[in-house]
C-alpha positions in Angstrom: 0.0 0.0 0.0 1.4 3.3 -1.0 1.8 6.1 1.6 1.9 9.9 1.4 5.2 11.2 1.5 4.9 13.1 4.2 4.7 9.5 6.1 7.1 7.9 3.6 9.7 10.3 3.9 9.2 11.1 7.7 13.3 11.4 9.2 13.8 8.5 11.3 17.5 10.1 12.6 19.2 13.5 13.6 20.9 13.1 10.1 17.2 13.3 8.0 15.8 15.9 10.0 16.5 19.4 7.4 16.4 22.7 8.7 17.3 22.1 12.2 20.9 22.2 13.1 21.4 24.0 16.3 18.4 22.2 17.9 19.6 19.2 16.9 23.1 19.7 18.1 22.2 20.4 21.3 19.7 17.3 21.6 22.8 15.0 20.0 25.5 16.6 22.5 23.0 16.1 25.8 22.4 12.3 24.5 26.8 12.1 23.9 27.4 13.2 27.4 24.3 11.9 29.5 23.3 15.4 30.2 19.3 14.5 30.0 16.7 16.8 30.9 13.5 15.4 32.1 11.0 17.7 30.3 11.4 19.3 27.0 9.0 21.4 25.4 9.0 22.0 21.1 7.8 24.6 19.9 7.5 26.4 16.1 4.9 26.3 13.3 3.0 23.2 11.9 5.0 20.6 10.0 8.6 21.8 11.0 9.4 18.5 13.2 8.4 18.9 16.5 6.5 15.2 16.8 9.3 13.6 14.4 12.0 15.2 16.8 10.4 13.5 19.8 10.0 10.3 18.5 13.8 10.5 17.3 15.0 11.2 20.7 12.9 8.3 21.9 14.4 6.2 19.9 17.6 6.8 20.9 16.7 6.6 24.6 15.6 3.4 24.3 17.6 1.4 21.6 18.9 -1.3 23.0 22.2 -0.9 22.1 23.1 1.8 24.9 21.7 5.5 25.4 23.2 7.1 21.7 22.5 10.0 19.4 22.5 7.4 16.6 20.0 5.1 16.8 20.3 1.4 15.0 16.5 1.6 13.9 16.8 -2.1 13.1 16.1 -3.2 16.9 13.0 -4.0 18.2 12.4 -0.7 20.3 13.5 1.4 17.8 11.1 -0.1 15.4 8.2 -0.5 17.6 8.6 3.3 18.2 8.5 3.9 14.2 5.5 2.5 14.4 3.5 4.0 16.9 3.1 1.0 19.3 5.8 0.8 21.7 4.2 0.0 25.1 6.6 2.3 26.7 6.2 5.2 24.2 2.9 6.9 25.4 2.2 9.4 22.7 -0.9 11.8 23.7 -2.6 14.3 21.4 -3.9 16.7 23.8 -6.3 18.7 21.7 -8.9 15.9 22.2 -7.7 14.5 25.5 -7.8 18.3 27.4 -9.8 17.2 30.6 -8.3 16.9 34.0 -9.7 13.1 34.1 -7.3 12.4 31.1 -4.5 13.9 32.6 -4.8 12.3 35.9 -5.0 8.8 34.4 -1.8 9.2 32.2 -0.1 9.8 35.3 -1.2 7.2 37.3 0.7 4.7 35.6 3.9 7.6 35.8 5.6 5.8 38.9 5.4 2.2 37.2 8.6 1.0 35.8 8.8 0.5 32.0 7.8 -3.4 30.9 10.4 -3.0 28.6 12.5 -0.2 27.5 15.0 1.4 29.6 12.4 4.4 30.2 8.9 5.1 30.0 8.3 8.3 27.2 5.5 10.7 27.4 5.2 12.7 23.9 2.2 15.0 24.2 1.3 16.4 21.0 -0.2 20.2 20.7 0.1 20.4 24.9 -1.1 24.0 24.9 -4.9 22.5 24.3 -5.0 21.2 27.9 -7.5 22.5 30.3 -6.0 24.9 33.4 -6.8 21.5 36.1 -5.1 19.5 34.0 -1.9 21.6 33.2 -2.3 22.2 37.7 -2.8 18.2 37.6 0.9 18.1 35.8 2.6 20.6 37.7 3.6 18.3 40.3 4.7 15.2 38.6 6.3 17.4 36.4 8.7 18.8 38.8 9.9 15.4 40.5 9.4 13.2 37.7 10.8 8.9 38.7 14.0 8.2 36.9 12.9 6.7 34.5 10.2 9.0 32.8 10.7 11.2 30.3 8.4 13.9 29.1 8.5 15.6 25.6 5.9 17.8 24.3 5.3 19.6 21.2 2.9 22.8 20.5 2.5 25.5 18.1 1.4 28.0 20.9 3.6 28.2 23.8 1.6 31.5 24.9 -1.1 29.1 26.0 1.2 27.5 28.4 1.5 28.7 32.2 4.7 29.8 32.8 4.6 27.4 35.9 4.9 24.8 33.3 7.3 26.7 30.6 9.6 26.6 33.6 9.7 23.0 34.1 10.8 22.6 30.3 13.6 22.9 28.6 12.1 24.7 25.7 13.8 24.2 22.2 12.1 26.0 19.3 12.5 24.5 15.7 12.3 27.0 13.1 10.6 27.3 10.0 12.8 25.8 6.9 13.5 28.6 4.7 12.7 28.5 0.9 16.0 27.2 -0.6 16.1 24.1 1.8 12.8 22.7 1.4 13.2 23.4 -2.6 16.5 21.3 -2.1 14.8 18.5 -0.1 12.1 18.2 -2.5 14.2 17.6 -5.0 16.0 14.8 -3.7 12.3 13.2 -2.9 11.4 13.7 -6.6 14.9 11.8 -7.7 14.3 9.2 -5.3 10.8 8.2 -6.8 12.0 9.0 -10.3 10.0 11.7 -11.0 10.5 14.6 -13.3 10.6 17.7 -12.6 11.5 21.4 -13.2 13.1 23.6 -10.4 11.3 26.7 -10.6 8.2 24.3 -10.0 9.5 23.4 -7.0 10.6 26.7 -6.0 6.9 27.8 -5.8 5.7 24.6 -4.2 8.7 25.5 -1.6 7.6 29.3 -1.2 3.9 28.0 -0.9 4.5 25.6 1.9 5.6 29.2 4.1 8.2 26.8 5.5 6.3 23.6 6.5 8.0 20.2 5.2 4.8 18.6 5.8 2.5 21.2 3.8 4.9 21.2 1.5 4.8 17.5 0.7 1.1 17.4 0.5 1.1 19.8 -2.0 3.9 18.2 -3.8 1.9 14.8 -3.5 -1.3 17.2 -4.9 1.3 17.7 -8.1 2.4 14.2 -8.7 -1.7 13.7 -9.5 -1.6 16.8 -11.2 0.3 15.9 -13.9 0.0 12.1 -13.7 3.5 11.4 -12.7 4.6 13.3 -16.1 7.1 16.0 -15.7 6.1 18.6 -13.3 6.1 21.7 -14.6 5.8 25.9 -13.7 2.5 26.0 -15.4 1.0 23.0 -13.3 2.2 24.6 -10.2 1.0 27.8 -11.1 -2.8 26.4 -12.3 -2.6 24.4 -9.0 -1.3 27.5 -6.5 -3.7 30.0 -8.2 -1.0 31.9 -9.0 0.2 34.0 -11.8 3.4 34.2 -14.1 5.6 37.2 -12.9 4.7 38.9 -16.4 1.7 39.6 -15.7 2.4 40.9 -12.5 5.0 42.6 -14.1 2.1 44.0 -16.5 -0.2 45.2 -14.0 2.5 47.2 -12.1 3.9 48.7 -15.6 0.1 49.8 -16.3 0.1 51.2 -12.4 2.9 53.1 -13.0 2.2 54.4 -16.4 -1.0 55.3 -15.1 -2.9 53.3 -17.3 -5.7 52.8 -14.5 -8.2 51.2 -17.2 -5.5 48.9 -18.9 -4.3 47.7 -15.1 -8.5 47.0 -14.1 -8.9 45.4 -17.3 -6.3 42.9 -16.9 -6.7 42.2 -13.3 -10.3 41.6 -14.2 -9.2 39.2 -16.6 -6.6 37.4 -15.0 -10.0 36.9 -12.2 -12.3 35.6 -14.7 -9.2 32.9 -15.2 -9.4 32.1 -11.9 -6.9 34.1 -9.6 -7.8 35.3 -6.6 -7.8 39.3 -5.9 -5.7 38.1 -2.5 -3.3 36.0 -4.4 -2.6 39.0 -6.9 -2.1 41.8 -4.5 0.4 39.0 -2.6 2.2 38.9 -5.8 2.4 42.4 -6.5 4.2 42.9 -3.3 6.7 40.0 -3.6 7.2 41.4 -6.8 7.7 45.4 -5.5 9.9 43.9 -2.8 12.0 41.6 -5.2 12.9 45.2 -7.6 13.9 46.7 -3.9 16.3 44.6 -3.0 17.8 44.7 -6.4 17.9 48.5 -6.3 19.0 48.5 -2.8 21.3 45.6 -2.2 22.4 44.3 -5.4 20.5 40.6 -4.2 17.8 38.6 -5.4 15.0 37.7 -2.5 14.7 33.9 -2.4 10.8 32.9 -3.0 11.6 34.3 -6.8 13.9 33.2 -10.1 14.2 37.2 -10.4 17.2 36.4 -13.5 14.1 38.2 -15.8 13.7 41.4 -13.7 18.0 41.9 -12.9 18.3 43.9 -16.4 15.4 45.5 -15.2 17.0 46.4 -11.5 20.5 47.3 -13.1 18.5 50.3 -15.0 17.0 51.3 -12.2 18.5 54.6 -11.0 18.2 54.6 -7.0 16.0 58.1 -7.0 13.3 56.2 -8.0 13.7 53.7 -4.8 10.8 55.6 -3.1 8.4 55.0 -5.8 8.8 51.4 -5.4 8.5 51.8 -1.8 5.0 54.3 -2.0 3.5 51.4 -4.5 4.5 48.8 -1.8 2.6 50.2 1.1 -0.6 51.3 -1.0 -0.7 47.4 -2.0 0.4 46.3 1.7 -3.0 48.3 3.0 -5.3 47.4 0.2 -4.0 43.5 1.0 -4.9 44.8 4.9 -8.4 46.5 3.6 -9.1 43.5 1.6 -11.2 41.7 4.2 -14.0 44.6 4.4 -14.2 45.6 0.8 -17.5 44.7 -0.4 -15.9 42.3 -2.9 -12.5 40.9 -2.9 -12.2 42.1 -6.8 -13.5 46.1 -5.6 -10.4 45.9 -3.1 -8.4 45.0 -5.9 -9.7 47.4 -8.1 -9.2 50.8 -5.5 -6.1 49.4 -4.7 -5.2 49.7 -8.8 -6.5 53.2 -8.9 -4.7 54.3 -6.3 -1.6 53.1 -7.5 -2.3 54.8 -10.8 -3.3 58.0 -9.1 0.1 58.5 -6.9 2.4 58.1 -9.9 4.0 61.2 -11.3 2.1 63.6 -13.5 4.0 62.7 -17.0 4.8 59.3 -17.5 7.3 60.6 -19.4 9.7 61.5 -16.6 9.7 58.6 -14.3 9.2 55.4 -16.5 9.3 52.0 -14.8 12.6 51.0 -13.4 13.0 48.3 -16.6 12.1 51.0 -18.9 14.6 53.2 -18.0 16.5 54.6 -20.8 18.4 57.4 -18.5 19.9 55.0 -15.5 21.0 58.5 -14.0 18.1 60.3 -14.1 16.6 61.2 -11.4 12.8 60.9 -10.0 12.8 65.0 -9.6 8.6 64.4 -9.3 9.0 62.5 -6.0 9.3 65.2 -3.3 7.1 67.4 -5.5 4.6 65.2 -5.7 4.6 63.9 -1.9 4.7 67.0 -0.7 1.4 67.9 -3.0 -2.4 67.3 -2.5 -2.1 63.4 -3.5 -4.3 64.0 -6.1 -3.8 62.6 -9.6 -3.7 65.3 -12.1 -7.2 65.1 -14.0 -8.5 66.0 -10.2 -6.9 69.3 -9.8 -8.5 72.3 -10.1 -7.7 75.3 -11.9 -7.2 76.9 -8.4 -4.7 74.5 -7.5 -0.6 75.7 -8.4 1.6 73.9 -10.3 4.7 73.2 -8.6 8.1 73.4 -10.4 10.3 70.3 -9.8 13.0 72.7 -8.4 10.6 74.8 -6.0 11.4 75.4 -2.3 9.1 74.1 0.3 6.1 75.9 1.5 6.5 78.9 3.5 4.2 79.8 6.4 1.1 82.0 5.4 1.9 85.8 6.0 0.5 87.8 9.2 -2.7 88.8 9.4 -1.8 91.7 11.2 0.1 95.0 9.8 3.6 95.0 10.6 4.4 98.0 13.3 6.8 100.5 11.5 9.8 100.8 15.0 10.5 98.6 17.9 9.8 99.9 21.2 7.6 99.5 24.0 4.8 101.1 22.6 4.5 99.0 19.3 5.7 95.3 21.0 2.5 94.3 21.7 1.9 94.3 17.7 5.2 93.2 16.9 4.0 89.8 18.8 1.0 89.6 16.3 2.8 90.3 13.7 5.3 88.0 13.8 2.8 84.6 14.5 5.7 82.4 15.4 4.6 78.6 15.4 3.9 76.7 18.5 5.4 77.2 21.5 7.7 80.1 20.2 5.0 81.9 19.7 3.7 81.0 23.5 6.9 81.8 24.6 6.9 85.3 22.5 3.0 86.3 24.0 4.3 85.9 28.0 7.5 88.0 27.3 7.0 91.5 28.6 9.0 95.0 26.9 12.2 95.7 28.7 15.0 97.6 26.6 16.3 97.7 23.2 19.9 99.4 23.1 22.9 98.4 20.9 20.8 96.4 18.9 20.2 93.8 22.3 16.3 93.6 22.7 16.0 92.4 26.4 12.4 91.2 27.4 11.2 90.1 30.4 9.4 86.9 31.3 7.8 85.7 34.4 9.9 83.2 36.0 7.2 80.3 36.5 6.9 80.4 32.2 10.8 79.6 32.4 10.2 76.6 31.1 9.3 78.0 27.5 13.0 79.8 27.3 14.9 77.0 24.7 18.1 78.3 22.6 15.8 77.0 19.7 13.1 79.6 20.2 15.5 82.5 20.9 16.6 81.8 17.5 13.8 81.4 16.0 12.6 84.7 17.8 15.9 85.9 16.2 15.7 85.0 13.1 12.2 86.3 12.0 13.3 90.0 13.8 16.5 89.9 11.0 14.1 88.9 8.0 12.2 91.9 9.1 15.1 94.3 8.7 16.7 93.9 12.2 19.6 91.8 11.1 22.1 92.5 14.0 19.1 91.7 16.5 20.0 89.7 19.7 17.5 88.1 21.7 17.6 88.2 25.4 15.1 86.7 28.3 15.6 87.7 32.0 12.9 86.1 34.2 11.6 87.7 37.4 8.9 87.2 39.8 7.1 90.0 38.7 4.7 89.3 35.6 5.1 91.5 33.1 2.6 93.6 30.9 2.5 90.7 27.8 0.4 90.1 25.1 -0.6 87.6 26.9 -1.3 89.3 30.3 -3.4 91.7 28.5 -5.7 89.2 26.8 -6.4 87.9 30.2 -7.5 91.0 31.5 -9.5 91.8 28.5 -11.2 88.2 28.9 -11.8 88.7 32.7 -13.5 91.8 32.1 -15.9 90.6 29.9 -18.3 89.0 32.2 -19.0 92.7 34.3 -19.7 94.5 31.2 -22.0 91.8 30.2 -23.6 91.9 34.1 -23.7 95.7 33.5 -25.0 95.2 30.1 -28.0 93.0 31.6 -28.5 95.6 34.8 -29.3 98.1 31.9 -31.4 96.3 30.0 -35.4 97.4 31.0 -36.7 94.2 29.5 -35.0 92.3 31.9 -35.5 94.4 35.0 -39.3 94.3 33.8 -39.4 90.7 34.5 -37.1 91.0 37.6 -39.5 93.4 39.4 -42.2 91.5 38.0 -41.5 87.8 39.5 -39.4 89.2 42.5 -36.3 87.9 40.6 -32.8 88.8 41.6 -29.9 88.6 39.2 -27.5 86.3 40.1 -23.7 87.7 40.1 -20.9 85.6 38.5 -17.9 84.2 40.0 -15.2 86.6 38.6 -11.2 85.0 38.2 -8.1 87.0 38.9 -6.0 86.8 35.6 -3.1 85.5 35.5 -0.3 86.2 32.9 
């Protein structure tokens, strides 16, 4: 009978096991020197090797040839284990054993000696499932395990653990196999069972697995049917994944770019109708964005890709037009976010296009795709510009809205509101404050200062000493600065602090503010409507709390 390979090809040693090689050099150096630890704990993602790894290590506990990091797998422990049915190999999947009840009879039968290996194994699969009694039902066994038990679980989630537990363990964590490795391993399957195939298929069954050996297989065992134990080949994969040839990714981003919103719709729309998902296409666009940034950038091809088609693309790329790739990255990184509450997964697609398109420079002309690049040195003078701007594509500005050179300067603050006083004294400060309409705290700072002297081109003002925090060299200059670009260009700046507060633009608002409220009161006591109805209902007028200003 034939098995999947994920069973058939299941590592039965250290040596097998891919992907792993500091975990398993610690496991193989503890099991060399009889340095054992009664508890460990695996942990990592689905399919990595975390069962496999415990059934290894029981195997080589319990060969009968003596305690060895290199099992014989030919004796009659070792191949019970392989199997599943050693009577001293209890393996527990906890997801459907989680009750206390469970727990408590798996260790009842703890302080028994093994019938016949040289220790009694407990692997507990997915242990993070088990209910709070039964993890407090472990706790204490755990700690003072008999000689000869051994405990090794596995889970996916050691955040569900207690950390009453976790310290019990000796936690190892397996890692996912990266892209490269799995592609190799596959391979190797495919030669041993004389099977065809080409390498940038398994390259995208590899990148598909997201660095499982287990979904991996499956979906290499999915091919095999595929294509009938014929060749497997890029376009199988690709019908199989749902996924789409780079050149049309390539297409869609070229169409983004050029803005050529109704070209880019109209072939996402019919690469859909063909049968890709708008999920899988937005994931390819960004593998795609990221694979030309790392060839601008770095020089280096990502691994999930064969990028050999897009490096004469990269080596034309001139590296001013790195942030362009990185803008179209994260508005595809939150439509793929946004995805889940568009109406339709094709109308997230679709805005997600369009916006593309809209952010792109206003003349194609000037900032072509990186591939189509005919000036590697010219640079993306539309970027800042354009950043900087409304975001709005072109055929959504208004006449009202200015065209901005490539070379201008950066906006400067709107002018005053208020006439410019024509000296500087004490008289005219007051006005010089509102003229001036520093930003943020400078002009906070500016409002609580208070007229002292201006000789020898030294304007000393005067500041109450609880606003002292407000004084920063920062301000000054600012302060400074804007006096010189108003024709006082040997101006210096200086702020004494005193206990006193001084008569400031500030101080003066206050005032004005707190004597509001009694001209409105007199306002009402003259009003004879109101005392009408006063002297009519034997009403009194109620007089307002009045605050002291403070500067």
């Amino acid at each position: 009978m034939s098995q999947v390979l994920a069973r058939k090809w299941r590592p039965q040693s250290f040596d097998q096991l891919i992907g792993q090689s500091s975990t398993v050099q610690a496991l193989q150096n503890a099991l060399k020197h009889n340095r054992l630890h009664h508890a460990y704990l695996f942990t990592g993602t689905r399919g990595v090797g975390k069962t496999t790894l415990a059934r290894i290590i029981a195997m080589c506990l319990n060969c009968e040839q003596q305690i060895t990091h290199h099992p014989c797998g030919q004796c009659l422990h070792c191949q019970s284990i392989r199997k599943g049915h050693h009577i001293d190999v209890i393996e527990v999947d906890a997801a459907s054993r989680t009750k206390v009840e469970d727990t408590r009879e798996i260790l009842d039968n703890v302080h028994y000696a093994p019938n016949q290996a040289r220790f009694k194994i407990y692997i507990i699969d997915e242990i993070h499932m088990l209910s709070t009694h039964s993890f407090n039902a472990l706790l204490k066994t755990l700690e003072e395990p008999p000689q000869h038990v051994k405990f090794l679980f596995a889970t996916t989630d050691p955040q569900k653990i207690p950390p009453t537990v976790l310290s019990r363990c000796m936690q190892l964590h397996l890692e996912s196999i990266d892209m490269p490795t799995l592609s190799s391993h596959f391979q190797s399957v495919l030669t041993q069972e004389k099977i065809p195939f080409e390498t940038a298929a398994l390259d995208a069954i590899a990148h598909a697995a997201s660095g499982s050996v287990r979904d991996g297989l499956s979906l290499l065992d999915q091919a095999i049917a595929l294509c009938h134990g014929h060749t497997i080949t890029t376009d199988a994969i690709s019908k199989m994944l749902g996924t789409l040839s780079e050149t049309h990714i390539q297409s869609l981003i070229t169409h983004a770019f050029n803005q050529s919103a109704q070209q880019a719709l109209e072939l996402a729309h019919t690469l859909i109708q063909t049968g890709a998902h708008p999920a899988s296409i937005l994931k390819q666009i960004l593998h795609t964005l990221h694979a030309i940034a790392c060839h601008i950038s770095i020089q280096t091809s990502p691994a999930p890709f064969d990028l050999s088609h897009l490096t004469t693309f990269s080596t034309h790329t001139p590296t001013q037009q790195l942030e362009w790739v990185h803008l179209l990255y994260q508005i595809a990184l939150s439509g793929q976010r946004d995805l889940p509450f568009a109406p339709t997964p094709q109308q997230g697609l679709d805005i997600t296009l369009l916006r593309m398109s809209a952010l792109m420079p206003e003349t194609p002309e000037e900032a072509t795709l990186p591939w189509h690049q005919t000036e590697p040195n010219k640079p993306l003078s539309t970027f800042n510009n354009h950043i900087s701007s409304s975001q709005l594509p072109p055929h959504q500005e208004t006449q009202n809205t200015p065209k901005r050179s490539p070379t201008s300067t950066p906006l400067t603050p709107p002018p005053s509101q208020h006439e410019k006083p024509n000296t500087l004294c004490a008289e005219t400060w007051h006005q010089w404050v509102e003229y001036l309409a520093l930003p943020g705290m400078t002009q906070s700072l500016l409002a609580h200062t208070g007229w002292k002297t201006y000789q020898d081109n030294v304007l000393t003002l005067t500041l109450h000493q609880k606003h002292h925090a407000l004084i920063s060299e920062k301000r000054t200059q600012t302060i400074e600065n804007s006096f010189k670009s108003n024709g006082f260009e040997s101006i210096t700046i200086v702020i004494e602090t005193h206990d006193t507060s001084p008569d400031s633009l500030q101080h003066r608002k206050a005032l004005e503010a707190a004597e509001k409220p009694k001209k409105a009161l007199k306002a009402l006591e003259q009003d004879e409507t109101l005392q009408t109805l006063l002297s009519t209902f034997d009403g009194t007028l109620k007089q307002p709390e009045l605050k002291t200003p403070s500067s």
